[in-house]
C-alpha positions as a Markdown table, in Angstrom:
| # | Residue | x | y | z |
|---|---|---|---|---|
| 1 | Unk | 61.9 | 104.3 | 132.3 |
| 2 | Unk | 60.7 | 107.6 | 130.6 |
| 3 | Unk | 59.8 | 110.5 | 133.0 |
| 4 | Unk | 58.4 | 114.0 | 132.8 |
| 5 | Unk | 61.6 | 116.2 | 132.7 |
| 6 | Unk | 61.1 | 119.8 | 134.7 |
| 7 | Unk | 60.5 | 122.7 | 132.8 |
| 8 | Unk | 62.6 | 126.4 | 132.4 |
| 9 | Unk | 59.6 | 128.0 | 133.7 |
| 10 | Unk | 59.2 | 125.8 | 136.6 |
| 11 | Unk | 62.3 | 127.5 | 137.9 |
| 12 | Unk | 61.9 | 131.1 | 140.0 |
| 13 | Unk | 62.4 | 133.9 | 137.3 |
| 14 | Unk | 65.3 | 135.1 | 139.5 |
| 15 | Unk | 67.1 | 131.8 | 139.5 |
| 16 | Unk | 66.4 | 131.9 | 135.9 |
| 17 | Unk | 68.1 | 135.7 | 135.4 |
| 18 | Unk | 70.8 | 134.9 | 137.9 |
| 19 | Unk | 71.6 | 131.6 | 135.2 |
| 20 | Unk | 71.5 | 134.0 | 131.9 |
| 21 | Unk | 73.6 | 136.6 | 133.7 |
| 22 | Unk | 76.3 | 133.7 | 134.4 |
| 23 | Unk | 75.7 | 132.8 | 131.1 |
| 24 | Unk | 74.9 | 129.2 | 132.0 |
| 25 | Unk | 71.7 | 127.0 | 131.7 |
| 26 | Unk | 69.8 | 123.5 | 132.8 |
| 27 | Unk | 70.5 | 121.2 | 130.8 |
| 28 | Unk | 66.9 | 119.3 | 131.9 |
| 29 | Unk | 64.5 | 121.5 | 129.9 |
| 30 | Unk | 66.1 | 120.4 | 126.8 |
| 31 | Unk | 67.3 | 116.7 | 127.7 |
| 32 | Unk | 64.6 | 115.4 | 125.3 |
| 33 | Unk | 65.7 | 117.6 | 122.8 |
| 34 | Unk | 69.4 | 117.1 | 122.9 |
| 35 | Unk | 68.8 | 113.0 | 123.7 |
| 36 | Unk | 65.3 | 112.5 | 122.1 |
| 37 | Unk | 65.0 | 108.3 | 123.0 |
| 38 | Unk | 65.5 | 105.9 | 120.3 |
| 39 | Unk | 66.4 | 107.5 | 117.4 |
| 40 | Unk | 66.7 | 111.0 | 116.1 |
| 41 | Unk | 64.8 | 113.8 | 115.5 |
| 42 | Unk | 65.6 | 115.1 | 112.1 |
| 43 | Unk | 65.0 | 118.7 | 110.9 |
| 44 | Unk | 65.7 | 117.4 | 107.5 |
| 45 | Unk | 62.8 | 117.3 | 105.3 |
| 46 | Unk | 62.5 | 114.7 | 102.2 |
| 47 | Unk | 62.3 | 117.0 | 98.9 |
| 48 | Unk | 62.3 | 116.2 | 95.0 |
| 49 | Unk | 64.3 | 118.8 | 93.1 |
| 50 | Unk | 62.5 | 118.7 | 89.7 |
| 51 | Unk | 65.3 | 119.5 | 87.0 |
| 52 | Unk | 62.9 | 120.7 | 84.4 |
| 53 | Unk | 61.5 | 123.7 | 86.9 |
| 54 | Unk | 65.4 | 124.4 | 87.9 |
| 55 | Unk | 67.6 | 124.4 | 84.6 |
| 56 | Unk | 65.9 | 127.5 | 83.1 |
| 57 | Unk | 66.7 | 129.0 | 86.3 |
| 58 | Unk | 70.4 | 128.4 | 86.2 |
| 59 | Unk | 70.6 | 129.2 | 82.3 |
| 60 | Unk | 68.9 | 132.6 | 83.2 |
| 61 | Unk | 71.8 | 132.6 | 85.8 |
| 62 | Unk | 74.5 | 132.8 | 83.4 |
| 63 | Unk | 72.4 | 135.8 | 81.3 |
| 64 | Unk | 71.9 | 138.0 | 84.4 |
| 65 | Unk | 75.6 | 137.5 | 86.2 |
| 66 | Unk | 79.0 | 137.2 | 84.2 |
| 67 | Unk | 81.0 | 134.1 | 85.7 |
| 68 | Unk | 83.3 | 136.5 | 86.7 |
| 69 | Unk | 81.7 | 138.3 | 89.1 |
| 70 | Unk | 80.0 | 134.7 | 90.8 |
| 71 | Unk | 83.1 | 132.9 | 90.6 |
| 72 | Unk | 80.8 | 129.4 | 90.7 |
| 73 | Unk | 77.6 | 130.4 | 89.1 |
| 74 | Unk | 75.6 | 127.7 | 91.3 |
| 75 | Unk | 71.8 | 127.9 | 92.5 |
| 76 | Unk | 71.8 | 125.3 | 95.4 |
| 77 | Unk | 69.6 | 123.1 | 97.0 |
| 78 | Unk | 67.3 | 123.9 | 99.8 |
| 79 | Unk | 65.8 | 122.2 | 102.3 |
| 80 | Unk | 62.6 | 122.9 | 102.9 |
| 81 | Unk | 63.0 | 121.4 | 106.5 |
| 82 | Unk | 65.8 | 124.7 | 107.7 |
| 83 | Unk | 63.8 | 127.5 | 105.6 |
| 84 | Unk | 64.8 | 129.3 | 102.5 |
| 85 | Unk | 68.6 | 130.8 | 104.3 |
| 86 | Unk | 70.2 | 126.9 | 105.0 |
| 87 | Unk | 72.4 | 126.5 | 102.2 |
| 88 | Unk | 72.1 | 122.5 | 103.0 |
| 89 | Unk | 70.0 | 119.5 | 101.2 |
| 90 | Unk | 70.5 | 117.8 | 104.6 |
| 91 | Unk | 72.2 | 118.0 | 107.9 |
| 92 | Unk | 75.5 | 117.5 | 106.2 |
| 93 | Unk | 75.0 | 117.8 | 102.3 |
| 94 | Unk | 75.5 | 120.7 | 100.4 |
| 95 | Unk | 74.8 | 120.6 | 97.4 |
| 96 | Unk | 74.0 | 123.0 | 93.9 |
| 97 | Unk | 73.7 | 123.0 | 89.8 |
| 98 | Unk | 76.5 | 124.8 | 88.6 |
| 99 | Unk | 76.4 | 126.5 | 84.9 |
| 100 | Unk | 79.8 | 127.2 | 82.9 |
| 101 | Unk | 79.1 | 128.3 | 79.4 |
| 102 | Unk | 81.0 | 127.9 | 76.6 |
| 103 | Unk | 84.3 | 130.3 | 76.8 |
| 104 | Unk | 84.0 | 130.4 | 80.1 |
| 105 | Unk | 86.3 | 129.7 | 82.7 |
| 106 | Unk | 86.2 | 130.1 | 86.8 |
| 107 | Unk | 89.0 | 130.6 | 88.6 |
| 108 | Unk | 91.5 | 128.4 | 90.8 |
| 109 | Unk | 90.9 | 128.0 | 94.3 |
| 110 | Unk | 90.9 | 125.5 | 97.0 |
| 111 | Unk | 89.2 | 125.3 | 100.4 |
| 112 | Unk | 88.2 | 122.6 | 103.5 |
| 113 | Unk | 85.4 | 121.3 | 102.0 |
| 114 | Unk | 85.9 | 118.3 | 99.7 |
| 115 | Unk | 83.5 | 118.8 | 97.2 |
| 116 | Unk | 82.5 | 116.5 | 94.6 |
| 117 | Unk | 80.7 | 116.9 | 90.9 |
| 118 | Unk | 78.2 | 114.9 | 89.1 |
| 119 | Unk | 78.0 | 116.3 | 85.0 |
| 120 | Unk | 74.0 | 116.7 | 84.5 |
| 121 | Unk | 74.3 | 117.8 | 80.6 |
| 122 | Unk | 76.2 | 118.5 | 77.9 |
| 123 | Unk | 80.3 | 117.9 | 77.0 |
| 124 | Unk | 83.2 | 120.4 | 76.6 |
| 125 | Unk | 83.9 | 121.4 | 80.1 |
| 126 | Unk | 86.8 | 120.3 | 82.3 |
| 127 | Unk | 88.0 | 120.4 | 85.6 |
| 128 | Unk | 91.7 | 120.8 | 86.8 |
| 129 | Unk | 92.7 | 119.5 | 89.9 |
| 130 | Unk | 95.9 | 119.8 | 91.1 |
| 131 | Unk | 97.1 | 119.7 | 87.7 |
| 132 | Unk | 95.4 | 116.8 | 86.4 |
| 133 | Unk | 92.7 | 117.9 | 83.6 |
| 134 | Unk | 89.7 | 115.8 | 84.0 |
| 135 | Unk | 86.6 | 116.0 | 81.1 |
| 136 | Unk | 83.2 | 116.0 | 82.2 |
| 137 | Unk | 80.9 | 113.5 | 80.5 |
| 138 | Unk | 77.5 | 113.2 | 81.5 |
| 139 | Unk | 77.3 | 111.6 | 85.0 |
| 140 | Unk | 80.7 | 111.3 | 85.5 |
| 141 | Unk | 81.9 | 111.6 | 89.0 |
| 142 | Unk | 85.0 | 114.2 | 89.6 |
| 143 | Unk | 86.3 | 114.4 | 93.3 |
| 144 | Unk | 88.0 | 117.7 | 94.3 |
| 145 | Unk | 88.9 | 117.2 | 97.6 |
| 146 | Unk | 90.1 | 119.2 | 100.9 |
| 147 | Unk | 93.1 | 121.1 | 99.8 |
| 148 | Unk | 93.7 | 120.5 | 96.4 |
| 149 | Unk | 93.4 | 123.6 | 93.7 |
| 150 | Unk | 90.4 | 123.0 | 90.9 |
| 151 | Unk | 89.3 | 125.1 | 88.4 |
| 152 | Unk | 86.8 | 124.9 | 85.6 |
| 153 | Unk | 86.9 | 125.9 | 81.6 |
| 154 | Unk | 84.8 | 125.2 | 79.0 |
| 155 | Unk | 85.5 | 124.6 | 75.2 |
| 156 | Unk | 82.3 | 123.2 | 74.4 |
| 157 | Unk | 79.7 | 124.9 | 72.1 |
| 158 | Unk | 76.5 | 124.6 | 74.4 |
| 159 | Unk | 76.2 | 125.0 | 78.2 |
| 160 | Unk | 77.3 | 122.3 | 80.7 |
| 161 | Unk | 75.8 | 121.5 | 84.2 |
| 162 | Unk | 76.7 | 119.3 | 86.8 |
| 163 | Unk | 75.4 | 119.0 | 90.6 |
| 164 | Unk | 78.2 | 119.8 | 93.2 |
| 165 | Unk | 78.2 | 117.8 | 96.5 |
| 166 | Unk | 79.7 | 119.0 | 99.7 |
| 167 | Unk | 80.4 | 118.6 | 103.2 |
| 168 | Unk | 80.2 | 122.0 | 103.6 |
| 169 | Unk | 77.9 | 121.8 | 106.4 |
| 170 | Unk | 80.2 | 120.0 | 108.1 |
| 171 | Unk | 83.4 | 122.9 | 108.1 |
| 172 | Unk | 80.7 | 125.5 | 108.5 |
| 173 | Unk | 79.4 | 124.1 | 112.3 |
| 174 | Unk | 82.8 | 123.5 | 113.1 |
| 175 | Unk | 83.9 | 127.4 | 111.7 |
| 176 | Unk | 86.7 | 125.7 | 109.6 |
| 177 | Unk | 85.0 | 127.0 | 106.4 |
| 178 | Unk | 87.5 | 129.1 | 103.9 |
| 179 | Unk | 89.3 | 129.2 | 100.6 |
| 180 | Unk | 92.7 | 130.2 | 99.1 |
| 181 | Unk | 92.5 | 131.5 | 95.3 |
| 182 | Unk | 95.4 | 131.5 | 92.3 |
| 183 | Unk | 95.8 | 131.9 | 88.8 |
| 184 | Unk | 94.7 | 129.4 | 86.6 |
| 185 | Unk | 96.7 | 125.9 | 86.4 |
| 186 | Unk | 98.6 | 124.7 | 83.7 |
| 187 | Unk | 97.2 | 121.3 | 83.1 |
| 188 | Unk | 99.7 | 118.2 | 83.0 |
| 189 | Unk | 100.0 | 117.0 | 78.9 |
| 190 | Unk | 98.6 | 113.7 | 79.9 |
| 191 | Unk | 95.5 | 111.3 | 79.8 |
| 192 | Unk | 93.8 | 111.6 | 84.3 |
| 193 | Unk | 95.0 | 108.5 | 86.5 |
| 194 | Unk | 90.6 | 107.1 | 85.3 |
| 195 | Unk | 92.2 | 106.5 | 81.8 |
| 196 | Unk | 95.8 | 105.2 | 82.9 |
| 197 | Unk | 96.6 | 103.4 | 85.8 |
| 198 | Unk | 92.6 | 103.1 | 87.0 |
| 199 | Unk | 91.1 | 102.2 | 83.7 |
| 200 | Unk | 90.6 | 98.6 | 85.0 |
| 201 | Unk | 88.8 | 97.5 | 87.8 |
| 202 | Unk | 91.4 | 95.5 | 90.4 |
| 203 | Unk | 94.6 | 96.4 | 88.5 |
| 204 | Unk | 96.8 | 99.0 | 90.1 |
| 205 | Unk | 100.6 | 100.0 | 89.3 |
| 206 | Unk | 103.0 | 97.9 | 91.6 |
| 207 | Unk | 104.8 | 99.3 | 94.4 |
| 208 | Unk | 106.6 | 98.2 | 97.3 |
| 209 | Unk | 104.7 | 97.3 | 100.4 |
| 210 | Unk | 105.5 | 99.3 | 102.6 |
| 211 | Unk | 105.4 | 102.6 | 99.9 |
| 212 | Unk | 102.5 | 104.7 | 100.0 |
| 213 | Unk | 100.6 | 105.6 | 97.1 |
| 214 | Unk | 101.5 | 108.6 | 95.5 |
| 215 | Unk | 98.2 | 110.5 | 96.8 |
| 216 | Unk | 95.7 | 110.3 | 99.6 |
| 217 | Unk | 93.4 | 110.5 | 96.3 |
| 218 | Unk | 94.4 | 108.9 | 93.3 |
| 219 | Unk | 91.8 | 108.5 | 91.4 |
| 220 | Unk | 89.9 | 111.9 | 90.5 |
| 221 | Unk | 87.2 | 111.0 | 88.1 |
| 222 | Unk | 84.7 | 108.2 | 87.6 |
| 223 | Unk | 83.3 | 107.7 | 84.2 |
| 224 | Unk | 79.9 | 107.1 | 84.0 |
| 225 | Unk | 80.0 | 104.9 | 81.3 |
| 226 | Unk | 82.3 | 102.5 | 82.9 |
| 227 | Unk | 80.1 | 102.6 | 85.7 |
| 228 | Unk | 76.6 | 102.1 | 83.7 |
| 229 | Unk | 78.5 | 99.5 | 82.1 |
| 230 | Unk | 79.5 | 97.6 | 85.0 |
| 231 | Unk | 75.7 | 97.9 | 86.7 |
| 232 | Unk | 74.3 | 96.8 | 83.8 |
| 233 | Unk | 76.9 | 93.1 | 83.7 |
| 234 | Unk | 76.0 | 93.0 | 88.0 |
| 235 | Unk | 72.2 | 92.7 | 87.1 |
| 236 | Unk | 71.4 | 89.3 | 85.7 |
| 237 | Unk | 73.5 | 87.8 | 89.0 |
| 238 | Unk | 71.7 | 89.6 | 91.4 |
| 239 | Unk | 68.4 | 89.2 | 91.1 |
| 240 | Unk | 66.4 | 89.5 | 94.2 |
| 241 | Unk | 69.5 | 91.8 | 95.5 |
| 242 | Unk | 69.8 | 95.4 | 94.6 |
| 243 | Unk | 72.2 | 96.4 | 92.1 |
| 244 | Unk | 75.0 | 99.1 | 93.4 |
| 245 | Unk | 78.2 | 100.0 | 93.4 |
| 246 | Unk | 80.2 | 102.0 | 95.5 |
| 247 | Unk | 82.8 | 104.6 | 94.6 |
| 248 | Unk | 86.1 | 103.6 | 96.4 |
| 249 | Unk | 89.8 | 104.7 | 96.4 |
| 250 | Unk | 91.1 | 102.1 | 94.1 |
| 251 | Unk | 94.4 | 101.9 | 96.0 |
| 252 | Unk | 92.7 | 101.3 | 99.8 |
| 253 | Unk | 89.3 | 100.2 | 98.8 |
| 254 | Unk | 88.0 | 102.9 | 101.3 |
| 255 | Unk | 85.4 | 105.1 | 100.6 |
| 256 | Unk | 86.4 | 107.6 | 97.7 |
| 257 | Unk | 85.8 | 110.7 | 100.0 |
| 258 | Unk | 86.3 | 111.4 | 103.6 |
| 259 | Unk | 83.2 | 112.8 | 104.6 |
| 260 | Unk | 81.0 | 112.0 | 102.0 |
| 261 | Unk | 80.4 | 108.7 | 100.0 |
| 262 | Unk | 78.8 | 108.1 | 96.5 |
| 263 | Unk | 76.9 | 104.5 | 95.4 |
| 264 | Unk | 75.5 | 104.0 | 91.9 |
| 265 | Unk | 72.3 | 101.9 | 91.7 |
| 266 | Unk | 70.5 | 100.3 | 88.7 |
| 267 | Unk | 66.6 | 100.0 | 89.5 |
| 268 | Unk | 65.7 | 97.2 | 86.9 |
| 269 | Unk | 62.2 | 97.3 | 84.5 |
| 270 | Unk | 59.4 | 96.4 | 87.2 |
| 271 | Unk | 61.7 | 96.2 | 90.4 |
| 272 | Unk | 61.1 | 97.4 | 94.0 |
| 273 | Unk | 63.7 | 97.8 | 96.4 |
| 274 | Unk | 62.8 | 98.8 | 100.2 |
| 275 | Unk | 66.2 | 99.4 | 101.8 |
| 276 | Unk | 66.9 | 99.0 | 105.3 |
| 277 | Unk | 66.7 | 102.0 | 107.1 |
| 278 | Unk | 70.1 | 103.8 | 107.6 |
| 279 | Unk | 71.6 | 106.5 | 110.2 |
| 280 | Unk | 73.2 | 108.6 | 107.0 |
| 281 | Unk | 71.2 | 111.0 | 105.3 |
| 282 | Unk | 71.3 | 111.1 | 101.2 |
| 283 | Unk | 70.7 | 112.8 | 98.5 |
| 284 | Unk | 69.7 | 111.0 | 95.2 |
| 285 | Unk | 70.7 | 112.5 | 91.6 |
| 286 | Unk | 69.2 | 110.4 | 88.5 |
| 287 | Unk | 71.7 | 110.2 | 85.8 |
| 288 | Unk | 68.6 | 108.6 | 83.4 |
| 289 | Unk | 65.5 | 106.8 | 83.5 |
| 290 | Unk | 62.5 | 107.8 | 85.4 |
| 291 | Unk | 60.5 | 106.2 | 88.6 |
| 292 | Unk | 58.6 | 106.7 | 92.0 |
| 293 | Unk | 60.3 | 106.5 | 95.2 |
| 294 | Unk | 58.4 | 106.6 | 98.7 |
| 295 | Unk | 60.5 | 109.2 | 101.4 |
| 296 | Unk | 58.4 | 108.6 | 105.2 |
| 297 | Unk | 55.4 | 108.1 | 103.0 |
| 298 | Unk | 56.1 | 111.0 | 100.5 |
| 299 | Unk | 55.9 | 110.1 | 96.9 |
| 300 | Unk | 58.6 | 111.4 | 94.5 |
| 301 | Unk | 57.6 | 110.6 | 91.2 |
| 302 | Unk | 61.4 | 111.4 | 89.5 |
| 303 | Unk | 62.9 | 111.4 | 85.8 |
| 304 | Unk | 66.6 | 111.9 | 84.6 |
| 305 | Unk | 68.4 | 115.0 | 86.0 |
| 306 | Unk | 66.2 | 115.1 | 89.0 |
| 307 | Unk | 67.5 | 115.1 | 92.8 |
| 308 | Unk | 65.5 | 114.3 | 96.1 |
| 309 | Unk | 66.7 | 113.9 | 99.5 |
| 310 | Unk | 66.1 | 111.5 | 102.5 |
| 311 | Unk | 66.8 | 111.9 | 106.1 |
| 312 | Unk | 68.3 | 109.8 | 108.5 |
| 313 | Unk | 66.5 | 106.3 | 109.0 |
| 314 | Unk | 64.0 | 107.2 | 106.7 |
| 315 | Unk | 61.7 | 104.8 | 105.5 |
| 316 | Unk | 62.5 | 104.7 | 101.8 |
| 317 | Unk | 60.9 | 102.5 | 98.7 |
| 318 | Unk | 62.1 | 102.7 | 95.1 |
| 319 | Unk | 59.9 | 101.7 | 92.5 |
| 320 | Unk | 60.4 | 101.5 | 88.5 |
| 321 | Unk | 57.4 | 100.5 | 86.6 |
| 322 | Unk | 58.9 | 101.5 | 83.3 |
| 323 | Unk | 60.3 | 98.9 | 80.4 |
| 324 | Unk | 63.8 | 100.8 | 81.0 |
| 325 | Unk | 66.3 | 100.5 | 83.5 |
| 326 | Unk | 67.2 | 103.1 | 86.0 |
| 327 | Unk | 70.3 | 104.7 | 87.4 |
| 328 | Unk | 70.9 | 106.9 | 90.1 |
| 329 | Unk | 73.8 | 108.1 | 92.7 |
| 330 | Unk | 73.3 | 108.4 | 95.8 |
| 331 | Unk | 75.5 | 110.6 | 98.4 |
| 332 | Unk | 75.3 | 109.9 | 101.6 |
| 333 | Unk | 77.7 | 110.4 | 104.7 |
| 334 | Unk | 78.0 | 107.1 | 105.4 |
| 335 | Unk | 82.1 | 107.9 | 105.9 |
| 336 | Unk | 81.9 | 110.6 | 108.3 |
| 337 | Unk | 79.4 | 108.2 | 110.7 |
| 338 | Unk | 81.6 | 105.4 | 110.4 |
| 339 | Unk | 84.8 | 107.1 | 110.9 |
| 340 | Unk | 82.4 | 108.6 | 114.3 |
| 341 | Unk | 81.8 | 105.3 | 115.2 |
| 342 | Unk | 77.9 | 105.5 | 114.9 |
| 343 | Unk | 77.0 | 104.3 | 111.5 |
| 344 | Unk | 73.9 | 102.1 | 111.9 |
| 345 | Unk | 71.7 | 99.7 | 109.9 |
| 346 | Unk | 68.0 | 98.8 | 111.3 |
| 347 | Unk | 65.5 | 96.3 | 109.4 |
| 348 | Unk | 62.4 | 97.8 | 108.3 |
């Protein structure tokens, strides 16, 4: 049964100096805050990131500060519910749209955070990670993850932009937060493990049983077009059900990332899809297509390149009422809960 907690200023004021001088505190006052009953509290607030008000920002970016003195030419995402400072979209997403232009390269470095890219527009850039050159096609997914060296050129004639996700929320709270640079790597003269040994769903090398792959992440990039193309064959056998796909290791079937996850949906012509309501927060990126989606009663009316966020257990409804299908990834850190032990599902 609920009761009314005491107060701090229920306390004597000396009690209460004789506590800060001992550097200690009640932990009643702010039970409610810590504990609140039933589900949480968040300080995340659901926002749509309109691509058409942001990309002349981040092309004015690249005329006002050479890459080389940015290092990652990013503007990032905001959200409105921790005030202009929080470099977070929610409690544990980071997340940005960084510019390379063409010529351009940024430097090598690695760090704690895994970080992940989605390409927003255009074609020529790459990204090296630990020696494996990668090309960035519009809405393909590239991991860099925790530890391993990336860096970014450009051979392209126009500019390229893609949305970076990271936990870097996470290493930040728990002051783990820091990067190692280097020199530029020499790429390996061969085709990424996505055009090789991945290139087919279910088919991996062989090896023995009890051998362990040959990384903790094998698989680096995630085409989009493979992945549009596979959404698109799902649809006519799941009708009534929504269309996703998640991004896994292809050697463990685990989630690709540690912290964060990444699921591509297909909103068909016409089609509404209330999910349940989840514990992990997300962020939503639309690779193409436009809609309307419902956040705790806030209306996002979105269109390709856009991004908007949801909180945890957030009431959300999707909604296409074009003639055109719809596809979107959404990151989430449904990995971190679950390796925490807390990741929940509640019907609406």
């Amino acid at each position: 049964m609920s009761t009314q907690l005491g107060t701090l200023e229920e306390l004597p004021l000396a009690y209460r100096q004789a506590m800060e001088a001992a550097s200690v505190g009640p932990l009643w006052p702010q039970m409610r805050n810590a504990l609140p009953h039933g589900a949480p509290k968040p300080v995340t607030r659901t926002h749509l990131w309109a691509y058409q008000d942001i990309r002349p920002l981040v092309i004015q970016a690249g005329e006002l500060t050479p890459v080389e003195k940015a290092e990652r030419r990013v503007l990032f995402l905001i959200d409105p519910g921790r005030g202009l400072s929080a470099m977070q979209a929610t409690s544990t997403i980071y997340a940005g749209l960084q510019l390379l232009n063409p010529g351009e390269t940024a430097p090598a470095h690695k760090h704690t955070p895994s970080a992940a890219r989605i390409v927003v527009e255009g074609e020529g850039a790459y990204t090296v990670v630990d020696g494996e050159k990668l090309p960035m096609l519009a809405g393909d997914l590239i991991l860099t993850p925790t530890g391993c060296w990336h860096d970014h050129g450009h051979s392209g004639t126009a500019p390229v932009i893609w949305l970076d996700a990271l936990d870097l929320p996470l290493f930040m709270y728990l002051e783990g937060s820091y990067a190692v640079e280097a020199k530029l790597q020499a790429p390996r003269n061969r085709p990424d493990p996505s055009e090789v040994e991945y290139a087919t769903a279910g088919l991996a090398p062989p090896r023995r049983r009890d051998a362990k792959p040959p990384s903790s992440f094998p698989q680096m990039r995630y085409p989009w077009a493979r992945t549009e193309a596979a959404l698109r064959r799902m649809a006519p056998h799941y009708e009534g059900q929504a269309v996703e796909l998640d991004y896994i290791n292809p050697e463990t079937g685990e989630h690709c990332m540690h912290v964060l996850g990444f699921t591509a949906m297909m909103l068909r012509p016409g089609e509404v899809l209330r999910p349940v309501l989840r514990s992990s927060s997300a962020l939503f990126h639309v690779v193409s297509g436009s809609g309307t989606s419902l956040v705790n009663g806030v209306r996002h009316d979105w269109t390709s390149k856009d991004s908007f966020s949801a909180p945890v257990f957030a009431e959300i409804e999707h909604r296409n009422e074009g003639s055109e299908p719809a596809f979107l990834i959404r990151v989430h850190d449904q990995p971190l809960q679950e390796k925490l032990g807390y990741y929940e599902e509640r019907a609406r």
